[in-house]
C-alpha positions in Angstrom: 8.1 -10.6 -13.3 6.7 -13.7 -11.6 6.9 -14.4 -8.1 7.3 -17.5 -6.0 5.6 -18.4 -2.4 8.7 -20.3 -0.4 8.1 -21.6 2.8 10.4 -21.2 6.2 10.1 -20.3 9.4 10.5 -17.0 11.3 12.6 -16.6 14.4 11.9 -13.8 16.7 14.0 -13.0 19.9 13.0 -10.9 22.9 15.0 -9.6 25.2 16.4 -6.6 27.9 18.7 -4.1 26.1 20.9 -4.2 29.4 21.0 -8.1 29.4 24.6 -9.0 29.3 26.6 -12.3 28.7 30.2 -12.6 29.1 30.9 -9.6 29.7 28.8 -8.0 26.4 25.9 -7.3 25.8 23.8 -10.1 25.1 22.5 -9.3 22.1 25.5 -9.3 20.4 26.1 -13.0 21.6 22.9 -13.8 19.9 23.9 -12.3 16.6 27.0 -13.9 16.5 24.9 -17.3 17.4 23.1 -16.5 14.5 26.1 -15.4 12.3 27.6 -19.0 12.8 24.7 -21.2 12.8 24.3 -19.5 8.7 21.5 -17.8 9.1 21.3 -15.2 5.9 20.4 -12.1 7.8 18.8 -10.9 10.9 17.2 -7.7 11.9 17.7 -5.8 15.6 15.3 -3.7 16.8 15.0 -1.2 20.0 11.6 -1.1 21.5 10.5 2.1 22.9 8.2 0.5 25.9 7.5 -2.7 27.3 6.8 -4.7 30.2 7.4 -8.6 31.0 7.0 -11.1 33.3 7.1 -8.8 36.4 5.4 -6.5 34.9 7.4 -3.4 35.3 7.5 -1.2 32.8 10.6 0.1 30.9 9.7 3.1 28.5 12.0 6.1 27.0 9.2 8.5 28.0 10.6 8.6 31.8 13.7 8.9 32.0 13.8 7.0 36.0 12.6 4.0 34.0 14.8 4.0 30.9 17.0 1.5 31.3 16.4 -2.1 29.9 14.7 -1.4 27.0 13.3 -4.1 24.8 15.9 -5.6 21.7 13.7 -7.7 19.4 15.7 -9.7 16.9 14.0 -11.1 13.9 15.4 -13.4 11.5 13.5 -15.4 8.3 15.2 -18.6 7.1 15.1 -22.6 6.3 13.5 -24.3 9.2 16.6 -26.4 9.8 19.0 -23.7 10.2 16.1 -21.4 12.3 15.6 -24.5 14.5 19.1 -24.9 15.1 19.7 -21.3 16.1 16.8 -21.1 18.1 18.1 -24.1 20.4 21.3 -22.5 20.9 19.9 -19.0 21.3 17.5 -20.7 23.8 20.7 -22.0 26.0 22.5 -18.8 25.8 19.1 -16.8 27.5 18.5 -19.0 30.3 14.9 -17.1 31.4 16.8 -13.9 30.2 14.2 -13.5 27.2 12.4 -15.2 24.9 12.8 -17.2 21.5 9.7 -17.6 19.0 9.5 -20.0 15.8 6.3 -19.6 13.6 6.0 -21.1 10.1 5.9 -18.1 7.4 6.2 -17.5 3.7 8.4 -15.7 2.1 8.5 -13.8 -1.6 11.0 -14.4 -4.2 11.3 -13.4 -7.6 11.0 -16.6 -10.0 13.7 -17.2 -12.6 12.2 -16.6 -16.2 11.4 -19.9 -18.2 14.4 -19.0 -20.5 16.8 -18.9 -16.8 15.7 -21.9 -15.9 17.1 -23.5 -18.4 20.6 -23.5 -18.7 21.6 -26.8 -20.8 
């Protein structure tokens, strides 16, 4: 089966676990940002440690320190819709996080020469 190189772009989305935005929890406001903007699919993931700007670190392995853990949300689509996501997702976090584009490639399976044509 023959493959096919497709290029877009890569949204990535950083931010506190206990980070809230009317009243839930923030990154359920940027899921649904990305939900409406059309992007295909997105990805949330908890972190188990990290540190940021002021350099305090959150970590499950102490329990004093727990809270706040790192969310990273990753999403892979057209650079037009990522673009337009990122912007809003941008707005909504304030200095709450952080938003990250980078140019990728993506896999998909080609059609077969006899799909491809459908006359």
């Amino acid at each position: 089966m023959k493959r096919e190189l497709q290029p877009a772009t890569k949204l990535t989305v950083a931010l506190g676990g206990d980070e809230r935005h009317a009243h839930q929890p923030l990154y359920q406001a940027v899921l649904a940002v990305l939900h409406e903007t059309g992007i295909k699919g997105a990805t949330l993931t908890r972190g188990v440690l990290s540190y940021g700007q002021r350099r305090r670190i959150h970590t499950l392995l102490n329990e004093v320190m727990m809270e706040n853990l790192p969310l990273i949300i990753e999403a892979v689509d057209e650079r037009e819709l990522v673009e337009a996501a990122a912007e809003r997702i941008a707005e909504l976090l304030g200095s709450h996080g952080l938003v990250q584009l980078q140019p990728t490639l993506i896999v998909r399976r080609a059609p077969a020469v006899e799909e491809r044509s459908t006359s």
